[in-house]
mmCIF file of the protein (N, C-alpha, C, O) and its ligand, coordinates in Angstrom:
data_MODEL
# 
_entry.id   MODEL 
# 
loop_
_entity.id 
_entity.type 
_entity.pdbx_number_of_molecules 
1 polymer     1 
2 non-polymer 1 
# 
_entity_poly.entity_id                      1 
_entity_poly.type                           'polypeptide(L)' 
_entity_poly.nstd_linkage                   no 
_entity_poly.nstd_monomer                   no 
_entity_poly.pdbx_seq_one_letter_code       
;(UNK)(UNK)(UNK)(UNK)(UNK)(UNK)(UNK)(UNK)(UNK)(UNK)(UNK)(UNK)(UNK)(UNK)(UNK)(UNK)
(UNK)(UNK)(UNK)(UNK)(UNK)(UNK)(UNK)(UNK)(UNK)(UNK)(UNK)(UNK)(UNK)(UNK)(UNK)(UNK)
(UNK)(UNK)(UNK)(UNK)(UNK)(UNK)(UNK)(UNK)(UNK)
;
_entity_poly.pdbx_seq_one_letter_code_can   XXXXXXXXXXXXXXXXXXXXXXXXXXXXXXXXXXXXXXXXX 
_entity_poly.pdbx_strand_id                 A 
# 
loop_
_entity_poly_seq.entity_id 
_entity_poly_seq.num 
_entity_poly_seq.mon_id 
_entity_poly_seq.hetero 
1 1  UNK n 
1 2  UNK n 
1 3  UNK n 
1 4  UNK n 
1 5  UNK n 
1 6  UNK n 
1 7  UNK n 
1 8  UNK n 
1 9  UNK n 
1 10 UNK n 
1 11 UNK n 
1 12 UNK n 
1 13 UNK n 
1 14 UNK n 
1 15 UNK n 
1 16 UNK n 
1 17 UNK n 
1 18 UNK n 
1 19 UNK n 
1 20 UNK n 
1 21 UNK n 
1 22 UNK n 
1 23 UNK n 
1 24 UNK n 
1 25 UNK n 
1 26 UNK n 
1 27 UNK n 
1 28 UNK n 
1 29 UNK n 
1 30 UNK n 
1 31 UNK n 
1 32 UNK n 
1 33 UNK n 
1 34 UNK n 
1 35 UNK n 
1 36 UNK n 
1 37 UNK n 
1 38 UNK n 
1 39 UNK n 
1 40 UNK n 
1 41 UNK n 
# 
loop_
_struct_asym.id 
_struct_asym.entity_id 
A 1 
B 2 
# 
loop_
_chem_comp.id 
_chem_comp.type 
_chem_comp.mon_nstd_flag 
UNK 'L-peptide linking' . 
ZN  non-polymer         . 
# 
_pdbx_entity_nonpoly.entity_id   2 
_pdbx_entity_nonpoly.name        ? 
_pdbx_entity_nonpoly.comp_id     ZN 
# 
_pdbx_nonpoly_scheme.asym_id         B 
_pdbx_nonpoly_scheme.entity_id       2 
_pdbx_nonpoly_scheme.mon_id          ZN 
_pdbx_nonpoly_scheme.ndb_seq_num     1 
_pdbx_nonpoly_scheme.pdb_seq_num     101 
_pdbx_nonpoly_scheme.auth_seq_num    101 
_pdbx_nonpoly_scheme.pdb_mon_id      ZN 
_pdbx_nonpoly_scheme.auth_mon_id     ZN 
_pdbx_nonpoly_scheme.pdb_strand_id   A 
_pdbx_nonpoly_scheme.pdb_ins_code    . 
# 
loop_
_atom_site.group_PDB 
_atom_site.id 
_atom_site.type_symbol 
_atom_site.label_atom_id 
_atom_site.label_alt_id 
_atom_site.label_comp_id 
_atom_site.label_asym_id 
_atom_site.label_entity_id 
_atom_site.label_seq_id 
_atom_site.pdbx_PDB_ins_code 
_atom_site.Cartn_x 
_atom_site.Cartn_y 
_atom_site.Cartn_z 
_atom_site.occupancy 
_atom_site.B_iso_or_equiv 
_atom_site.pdbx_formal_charge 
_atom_site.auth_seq_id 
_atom_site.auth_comp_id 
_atom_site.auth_asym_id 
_atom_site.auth_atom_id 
_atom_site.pdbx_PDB_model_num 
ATOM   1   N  N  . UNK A 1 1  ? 0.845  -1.201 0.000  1.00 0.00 ? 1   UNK A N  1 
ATOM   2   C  CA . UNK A 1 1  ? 0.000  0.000  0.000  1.00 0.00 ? 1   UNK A CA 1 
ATOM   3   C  C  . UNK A 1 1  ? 0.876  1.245  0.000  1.00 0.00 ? 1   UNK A C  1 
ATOM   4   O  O  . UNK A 1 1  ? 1.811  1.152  0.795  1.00 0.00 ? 1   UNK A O  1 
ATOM   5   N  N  . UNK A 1 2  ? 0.823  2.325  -0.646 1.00 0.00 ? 2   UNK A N  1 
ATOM   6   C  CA . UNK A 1 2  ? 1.145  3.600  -0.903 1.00 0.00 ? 2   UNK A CA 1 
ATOM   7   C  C  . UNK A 1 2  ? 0.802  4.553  0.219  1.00 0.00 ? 2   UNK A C  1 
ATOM   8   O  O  . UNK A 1 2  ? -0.320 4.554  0.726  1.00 0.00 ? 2   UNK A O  1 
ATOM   9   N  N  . UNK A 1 3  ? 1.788  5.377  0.610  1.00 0.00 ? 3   UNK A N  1 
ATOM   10  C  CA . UNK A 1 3  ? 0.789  6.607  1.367  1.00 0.00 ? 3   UNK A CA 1 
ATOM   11  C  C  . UNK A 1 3  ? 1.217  8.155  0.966  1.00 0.00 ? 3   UNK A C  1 
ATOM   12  O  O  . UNK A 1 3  ? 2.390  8.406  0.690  1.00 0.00 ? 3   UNK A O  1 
ATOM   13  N  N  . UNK A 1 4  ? 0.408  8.960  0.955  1.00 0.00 ? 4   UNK A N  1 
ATOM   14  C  CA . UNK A 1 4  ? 0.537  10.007 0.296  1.00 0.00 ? 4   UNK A CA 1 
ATOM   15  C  C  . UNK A 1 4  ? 0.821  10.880 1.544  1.00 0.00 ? 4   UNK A C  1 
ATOM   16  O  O  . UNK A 1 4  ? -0.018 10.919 2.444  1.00 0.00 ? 4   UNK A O  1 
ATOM   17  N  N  . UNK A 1 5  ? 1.978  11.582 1.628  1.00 0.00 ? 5   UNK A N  1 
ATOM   18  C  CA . UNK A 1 5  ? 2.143  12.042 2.575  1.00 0.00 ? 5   UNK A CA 1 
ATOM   19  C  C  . UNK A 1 5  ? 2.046  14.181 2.485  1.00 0.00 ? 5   UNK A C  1 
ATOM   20  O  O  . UNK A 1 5  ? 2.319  14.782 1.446  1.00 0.00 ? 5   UNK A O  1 
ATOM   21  N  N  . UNK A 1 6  ? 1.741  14.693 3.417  1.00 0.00 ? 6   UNK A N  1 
ATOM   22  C  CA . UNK A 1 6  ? 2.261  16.055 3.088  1.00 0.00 ? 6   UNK A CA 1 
ATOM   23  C  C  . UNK A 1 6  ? 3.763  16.765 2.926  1.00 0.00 ? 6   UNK A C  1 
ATOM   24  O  O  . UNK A 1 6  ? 4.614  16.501 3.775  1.00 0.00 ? 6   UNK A O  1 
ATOM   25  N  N  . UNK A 1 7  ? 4.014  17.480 2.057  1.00 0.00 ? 7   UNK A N  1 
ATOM   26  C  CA . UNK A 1 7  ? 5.226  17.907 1.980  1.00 0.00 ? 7   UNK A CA 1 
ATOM   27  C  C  . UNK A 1 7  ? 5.502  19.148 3.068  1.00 0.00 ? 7   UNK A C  1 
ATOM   28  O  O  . UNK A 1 7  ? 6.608  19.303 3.586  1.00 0.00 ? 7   UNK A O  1 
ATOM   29  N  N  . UNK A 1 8  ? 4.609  19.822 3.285  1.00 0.00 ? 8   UNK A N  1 
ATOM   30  C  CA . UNK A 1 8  ? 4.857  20.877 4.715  1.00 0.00 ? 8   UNK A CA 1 
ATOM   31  C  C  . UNK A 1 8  ? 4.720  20.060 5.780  1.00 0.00 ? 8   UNK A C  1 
ATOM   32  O  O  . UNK A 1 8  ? 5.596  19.833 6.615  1.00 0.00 ? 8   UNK A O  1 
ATOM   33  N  N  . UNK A 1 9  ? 4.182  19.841 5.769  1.00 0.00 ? 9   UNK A N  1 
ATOM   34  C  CA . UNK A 1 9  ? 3.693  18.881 7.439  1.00 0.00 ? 9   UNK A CA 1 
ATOM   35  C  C  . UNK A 1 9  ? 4.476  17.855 7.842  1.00 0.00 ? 9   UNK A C  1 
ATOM   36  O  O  . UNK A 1 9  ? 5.267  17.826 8.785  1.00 0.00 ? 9   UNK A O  1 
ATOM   37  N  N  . UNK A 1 10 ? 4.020  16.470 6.553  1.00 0.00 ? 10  UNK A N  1 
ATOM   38  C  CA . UNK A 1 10 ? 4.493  15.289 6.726  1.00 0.00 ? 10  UNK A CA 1 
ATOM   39  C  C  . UNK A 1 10 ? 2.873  14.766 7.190  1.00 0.00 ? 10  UNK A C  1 
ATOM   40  O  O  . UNK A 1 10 ? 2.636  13.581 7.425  1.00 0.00 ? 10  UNK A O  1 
ATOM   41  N  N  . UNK A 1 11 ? 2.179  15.483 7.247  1.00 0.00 ? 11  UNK A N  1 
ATOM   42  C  CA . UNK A 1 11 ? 0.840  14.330 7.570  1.00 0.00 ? 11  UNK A CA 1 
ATOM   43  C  C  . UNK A 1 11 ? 0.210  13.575 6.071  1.00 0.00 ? 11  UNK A C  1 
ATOM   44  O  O  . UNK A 1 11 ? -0.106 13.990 4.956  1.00 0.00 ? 11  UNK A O  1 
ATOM   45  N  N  . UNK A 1 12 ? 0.238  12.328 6.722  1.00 0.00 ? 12  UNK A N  1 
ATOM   46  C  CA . UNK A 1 12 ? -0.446 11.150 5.775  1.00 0.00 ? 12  UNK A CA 1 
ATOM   47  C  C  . UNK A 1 12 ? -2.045 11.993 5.261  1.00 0.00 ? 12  UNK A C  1 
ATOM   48  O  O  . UNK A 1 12 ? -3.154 12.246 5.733  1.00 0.00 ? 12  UNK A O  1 
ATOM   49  N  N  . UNK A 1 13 ? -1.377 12.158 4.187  1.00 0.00 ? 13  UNK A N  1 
ATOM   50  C  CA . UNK A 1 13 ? -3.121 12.641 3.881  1.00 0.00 ? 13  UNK A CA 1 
ATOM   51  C  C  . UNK A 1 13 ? -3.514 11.255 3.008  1.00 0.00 ? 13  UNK A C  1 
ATOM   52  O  O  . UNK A 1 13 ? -2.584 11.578 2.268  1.00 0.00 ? 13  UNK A O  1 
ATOM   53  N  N  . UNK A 1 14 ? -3.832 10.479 2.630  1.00 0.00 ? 14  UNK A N  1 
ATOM   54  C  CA . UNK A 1 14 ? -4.099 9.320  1.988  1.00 0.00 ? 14  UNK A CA 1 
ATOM   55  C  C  . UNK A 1 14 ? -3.764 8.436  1.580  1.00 0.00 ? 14  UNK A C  1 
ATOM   56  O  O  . UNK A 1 14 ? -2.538 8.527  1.637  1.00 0.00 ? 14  UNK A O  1 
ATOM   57  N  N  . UNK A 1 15 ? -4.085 7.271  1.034  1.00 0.00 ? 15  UNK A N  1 
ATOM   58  C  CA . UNK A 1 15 ? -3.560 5.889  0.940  1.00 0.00 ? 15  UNK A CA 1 
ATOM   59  C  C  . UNK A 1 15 ? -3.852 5.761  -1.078 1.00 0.00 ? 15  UNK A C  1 
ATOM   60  O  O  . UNK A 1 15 ? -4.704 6.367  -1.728 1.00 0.00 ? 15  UNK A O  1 
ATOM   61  N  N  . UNK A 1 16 ? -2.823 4.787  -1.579 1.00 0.00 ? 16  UNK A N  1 
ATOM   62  C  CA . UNK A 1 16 ? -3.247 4.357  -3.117 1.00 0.00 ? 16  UNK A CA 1 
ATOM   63  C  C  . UNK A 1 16 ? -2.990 2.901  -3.229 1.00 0.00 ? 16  UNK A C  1 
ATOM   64  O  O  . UNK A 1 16 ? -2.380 2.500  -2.238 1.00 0.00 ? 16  UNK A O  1 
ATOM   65  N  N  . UNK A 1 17 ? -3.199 2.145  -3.935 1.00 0.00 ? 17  UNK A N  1 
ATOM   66  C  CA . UNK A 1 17 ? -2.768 0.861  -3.883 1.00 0.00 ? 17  UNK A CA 1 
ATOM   67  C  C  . UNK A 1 17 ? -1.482 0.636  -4.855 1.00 0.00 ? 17  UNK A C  1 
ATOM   68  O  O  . UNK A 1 17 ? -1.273 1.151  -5.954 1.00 0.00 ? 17  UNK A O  1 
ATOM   69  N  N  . UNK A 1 18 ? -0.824 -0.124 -4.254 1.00 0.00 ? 18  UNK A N  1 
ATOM   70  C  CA . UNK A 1 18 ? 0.607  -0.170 -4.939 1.00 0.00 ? 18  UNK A CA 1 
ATOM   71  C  C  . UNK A 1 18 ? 0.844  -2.042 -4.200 1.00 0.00 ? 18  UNK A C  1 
ATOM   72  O  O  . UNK A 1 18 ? 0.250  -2.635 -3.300 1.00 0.00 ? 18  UNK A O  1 
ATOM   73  N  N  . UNK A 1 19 ? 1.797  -2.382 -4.972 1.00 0.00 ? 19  UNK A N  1 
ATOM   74  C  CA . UNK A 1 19 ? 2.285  -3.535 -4.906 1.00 0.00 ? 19  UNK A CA 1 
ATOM   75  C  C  . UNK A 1 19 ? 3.588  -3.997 -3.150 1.00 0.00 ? 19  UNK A C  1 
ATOM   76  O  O  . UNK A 1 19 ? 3.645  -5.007 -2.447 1.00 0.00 ? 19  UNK A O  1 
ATOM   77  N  N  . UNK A 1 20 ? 4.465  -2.514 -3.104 1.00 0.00 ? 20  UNK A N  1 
ATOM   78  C  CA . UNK A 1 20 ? 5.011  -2.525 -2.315 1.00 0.00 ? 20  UNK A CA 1 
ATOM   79  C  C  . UNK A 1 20 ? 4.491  -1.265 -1.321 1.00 0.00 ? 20  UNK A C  1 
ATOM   80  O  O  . UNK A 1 20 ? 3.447  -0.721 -1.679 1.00 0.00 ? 20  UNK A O  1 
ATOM   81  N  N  . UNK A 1 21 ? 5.106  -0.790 -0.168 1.00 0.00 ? 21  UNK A N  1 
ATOM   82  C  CA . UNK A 1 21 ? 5.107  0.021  0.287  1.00 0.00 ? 21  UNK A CA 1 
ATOM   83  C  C  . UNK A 1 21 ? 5.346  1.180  0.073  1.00 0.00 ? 21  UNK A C  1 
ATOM   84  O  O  . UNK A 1 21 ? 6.576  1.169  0.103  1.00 0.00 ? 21  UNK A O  1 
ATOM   85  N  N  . UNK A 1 22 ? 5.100  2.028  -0.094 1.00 0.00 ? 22  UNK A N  1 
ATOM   86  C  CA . UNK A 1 22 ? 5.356  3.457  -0.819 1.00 0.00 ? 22  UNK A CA 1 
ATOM   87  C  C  . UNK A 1 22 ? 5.513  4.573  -0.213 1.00 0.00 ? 22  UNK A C  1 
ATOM   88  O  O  . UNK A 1 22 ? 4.582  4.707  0.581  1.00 0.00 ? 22  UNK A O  1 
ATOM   89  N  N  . UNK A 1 23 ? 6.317  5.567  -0.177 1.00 0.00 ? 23  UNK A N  1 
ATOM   90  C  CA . UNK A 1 23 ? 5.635  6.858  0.243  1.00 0.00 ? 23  UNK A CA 1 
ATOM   91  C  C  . UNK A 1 23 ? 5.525  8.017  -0.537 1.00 0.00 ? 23  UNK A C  1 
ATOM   92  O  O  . UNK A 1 23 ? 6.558  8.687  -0.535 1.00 0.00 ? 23  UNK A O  1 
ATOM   93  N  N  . UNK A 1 24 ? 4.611  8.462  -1.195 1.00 0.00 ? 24  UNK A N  1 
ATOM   94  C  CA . UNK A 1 24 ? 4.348  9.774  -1.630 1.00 0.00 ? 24  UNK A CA 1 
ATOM   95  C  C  . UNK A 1 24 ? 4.031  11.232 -1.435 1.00 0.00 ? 24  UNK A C  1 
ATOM   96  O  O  . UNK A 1 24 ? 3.012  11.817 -1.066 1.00 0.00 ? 24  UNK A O  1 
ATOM   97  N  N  . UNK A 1 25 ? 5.319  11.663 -1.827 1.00 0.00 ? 25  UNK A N  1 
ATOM   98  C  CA . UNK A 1 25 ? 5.065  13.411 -1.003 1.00 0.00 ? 25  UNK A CA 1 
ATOM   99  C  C  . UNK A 1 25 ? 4.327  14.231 -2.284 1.00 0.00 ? 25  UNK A C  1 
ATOM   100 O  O  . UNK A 1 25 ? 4.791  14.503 -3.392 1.00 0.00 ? 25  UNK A O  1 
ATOM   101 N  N  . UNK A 1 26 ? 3.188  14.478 -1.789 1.00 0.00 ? 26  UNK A N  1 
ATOM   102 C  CA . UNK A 1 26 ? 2.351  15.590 -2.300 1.00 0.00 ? 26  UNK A CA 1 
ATOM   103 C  C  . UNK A 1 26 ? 2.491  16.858 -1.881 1.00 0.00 ? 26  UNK A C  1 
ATOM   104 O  O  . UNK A 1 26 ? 3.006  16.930 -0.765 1.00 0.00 ? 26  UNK A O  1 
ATOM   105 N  N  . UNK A 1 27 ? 2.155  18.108 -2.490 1.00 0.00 ? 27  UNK A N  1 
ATOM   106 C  CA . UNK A 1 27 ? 2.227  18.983 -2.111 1.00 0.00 ? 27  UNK A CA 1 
ATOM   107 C  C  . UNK A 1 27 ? 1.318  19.595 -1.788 1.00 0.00 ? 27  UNK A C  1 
ATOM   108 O  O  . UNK A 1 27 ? 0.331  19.439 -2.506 1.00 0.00 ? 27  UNK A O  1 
ATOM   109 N  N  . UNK A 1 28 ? 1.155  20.683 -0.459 1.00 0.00 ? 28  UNK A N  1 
ATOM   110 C  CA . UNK A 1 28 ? 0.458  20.700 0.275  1.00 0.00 ? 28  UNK A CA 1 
ATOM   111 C  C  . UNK A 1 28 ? -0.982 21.497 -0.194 1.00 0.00 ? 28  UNK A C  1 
ATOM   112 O  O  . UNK A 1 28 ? -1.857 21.880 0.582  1.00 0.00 ? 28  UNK A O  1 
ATOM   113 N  N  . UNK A 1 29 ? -0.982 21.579 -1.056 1.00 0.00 ? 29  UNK A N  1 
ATOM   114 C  CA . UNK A 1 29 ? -2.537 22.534 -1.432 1.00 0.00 ? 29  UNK A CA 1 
ATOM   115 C  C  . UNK A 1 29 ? -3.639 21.598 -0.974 1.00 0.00 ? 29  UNK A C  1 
ATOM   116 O  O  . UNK A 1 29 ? -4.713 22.068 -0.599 1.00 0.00 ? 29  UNK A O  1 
ATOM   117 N  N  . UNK A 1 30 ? -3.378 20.076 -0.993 1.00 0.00 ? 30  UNK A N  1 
ATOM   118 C  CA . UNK A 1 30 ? -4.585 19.482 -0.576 1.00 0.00 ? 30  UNK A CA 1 
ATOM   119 C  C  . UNK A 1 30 ? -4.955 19.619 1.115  1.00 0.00 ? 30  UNK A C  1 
ATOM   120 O  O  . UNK A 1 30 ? -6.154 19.586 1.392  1.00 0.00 ? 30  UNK A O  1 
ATOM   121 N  N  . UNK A 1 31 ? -3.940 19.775 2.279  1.00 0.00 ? 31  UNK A N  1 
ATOM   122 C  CA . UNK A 1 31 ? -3.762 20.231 3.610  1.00 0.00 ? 31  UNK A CA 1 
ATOM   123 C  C  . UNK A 1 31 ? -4.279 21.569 3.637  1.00 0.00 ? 31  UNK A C  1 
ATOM   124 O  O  . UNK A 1 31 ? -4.474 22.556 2.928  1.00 0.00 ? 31  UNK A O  1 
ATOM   125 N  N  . UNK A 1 32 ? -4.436 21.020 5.063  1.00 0.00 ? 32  UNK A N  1 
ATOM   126 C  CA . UNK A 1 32 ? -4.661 22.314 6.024  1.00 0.00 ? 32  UNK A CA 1 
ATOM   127 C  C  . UNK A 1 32 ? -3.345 23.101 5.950  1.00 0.00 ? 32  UNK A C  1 
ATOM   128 O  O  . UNK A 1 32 ? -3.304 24.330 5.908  1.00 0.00 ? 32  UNK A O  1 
ATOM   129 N  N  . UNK A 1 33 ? -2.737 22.644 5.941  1.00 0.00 ? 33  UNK A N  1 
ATOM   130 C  CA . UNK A 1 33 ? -1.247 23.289 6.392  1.00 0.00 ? 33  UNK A CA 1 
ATOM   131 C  C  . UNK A 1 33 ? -0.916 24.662 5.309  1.00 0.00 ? 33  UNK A C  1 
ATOM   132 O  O  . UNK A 1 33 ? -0.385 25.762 5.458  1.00 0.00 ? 33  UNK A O  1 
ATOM   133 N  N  . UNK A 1 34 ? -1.505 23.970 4.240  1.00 0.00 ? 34  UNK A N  1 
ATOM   134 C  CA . UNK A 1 34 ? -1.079 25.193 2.691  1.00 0.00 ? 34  UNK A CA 1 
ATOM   135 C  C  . UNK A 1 34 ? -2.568 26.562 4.026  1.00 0.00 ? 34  UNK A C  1 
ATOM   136 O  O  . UNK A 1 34 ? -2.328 27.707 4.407  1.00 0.00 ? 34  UNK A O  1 
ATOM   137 N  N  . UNK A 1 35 ? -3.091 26.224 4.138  1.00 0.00 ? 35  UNK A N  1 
ATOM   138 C  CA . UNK A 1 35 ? -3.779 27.620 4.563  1.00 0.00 ? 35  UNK A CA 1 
ATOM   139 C  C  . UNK A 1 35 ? -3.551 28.140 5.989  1.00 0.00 ? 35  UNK A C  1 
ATOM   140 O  O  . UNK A 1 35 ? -4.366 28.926 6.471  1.00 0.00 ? 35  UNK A O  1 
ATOM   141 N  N  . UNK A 1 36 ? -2.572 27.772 6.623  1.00 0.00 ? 36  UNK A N  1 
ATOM   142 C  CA . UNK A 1 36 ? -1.923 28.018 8.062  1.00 0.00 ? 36  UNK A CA 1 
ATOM   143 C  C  . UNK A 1 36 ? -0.886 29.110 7.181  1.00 0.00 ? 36  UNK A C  1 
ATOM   144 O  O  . UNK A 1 36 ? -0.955 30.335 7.279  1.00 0.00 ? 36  UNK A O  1 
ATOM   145 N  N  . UNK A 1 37 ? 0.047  28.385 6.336  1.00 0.00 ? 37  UNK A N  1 
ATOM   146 C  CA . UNK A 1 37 ? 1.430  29.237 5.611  1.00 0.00 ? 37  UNK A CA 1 
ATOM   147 C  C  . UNK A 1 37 ? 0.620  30.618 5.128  1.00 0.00 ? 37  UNK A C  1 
ATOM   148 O  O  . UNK A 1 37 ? 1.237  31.617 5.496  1.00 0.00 ? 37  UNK A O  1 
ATOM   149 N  N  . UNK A 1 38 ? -0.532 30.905 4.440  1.00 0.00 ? 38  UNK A N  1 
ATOM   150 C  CA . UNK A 1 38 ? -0.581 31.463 3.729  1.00 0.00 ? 38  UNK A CA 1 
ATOM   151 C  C  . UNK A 1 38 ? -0.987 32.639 4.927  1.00 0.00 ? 38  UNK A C  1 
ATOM   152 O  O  . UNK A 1 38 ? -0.744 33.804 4.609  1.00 0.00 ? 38  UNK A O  1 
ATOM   153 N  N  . UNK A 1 39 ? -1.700 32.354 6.528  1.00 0.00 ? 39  UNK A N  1 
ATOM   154 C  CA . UNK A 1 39 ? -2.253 32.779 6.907  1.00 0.00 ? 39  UNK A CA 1 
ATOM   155 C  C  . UNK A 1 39 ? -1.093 33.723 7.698  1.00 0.00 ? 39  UNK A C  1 
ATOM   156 O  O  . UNK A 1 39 ? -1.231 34.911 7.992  1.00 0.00 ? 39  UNK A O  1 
ATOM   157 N  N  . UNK A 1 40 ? 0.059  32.894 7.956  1.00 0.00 ? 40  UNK A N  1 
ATOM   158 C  CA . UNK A 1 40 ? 1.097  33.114 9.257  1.00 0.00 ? 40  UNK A CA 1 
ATOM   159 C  C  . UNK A 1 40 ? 1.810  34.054 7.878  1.00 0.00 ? 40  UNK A C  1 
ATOM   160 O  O  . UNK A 1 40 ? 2.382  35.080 8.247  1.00 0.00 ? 40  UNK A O  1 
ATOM   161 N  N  . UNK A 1 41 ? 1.815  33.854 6.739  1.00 0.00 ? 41  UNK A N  1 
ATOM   162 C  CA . UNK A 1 41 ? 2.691  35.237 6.113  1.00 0.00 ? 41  UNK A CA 1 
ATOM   163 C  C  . UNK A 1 41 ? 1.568  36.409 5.610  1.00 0.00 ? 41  UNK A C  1 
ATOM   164 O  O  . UNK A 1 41 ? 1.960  37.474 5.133  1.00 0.00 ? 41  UNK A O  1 
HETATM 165 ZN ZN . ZN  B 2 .  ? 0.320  19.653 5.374  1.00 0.00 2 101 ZN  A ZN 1 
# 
């Protein structure tokens, strides 16, 4: 199983199916976190 991880954070935002273990860094527009950054600058 795959996990999609955040690139600001590091929080697991979701899972994909994959053969081995995976980790995938997405970037954060799908997080909360992209609207904390935008808020704190
Ligand atoms: Zn994040």
């Amino acid at each position: 199983m795959g996990t999609i991880v955040c690139q600001g954070c590091n929080r697991t935002l979701g899972h994909f199916e994959d053969e081995k273990v995976t980790t995938l860094y997405s970037t954060n527009e799908n997080c909360d976190c992209a609207k904390n950054e935008i808020e704190s600058n």
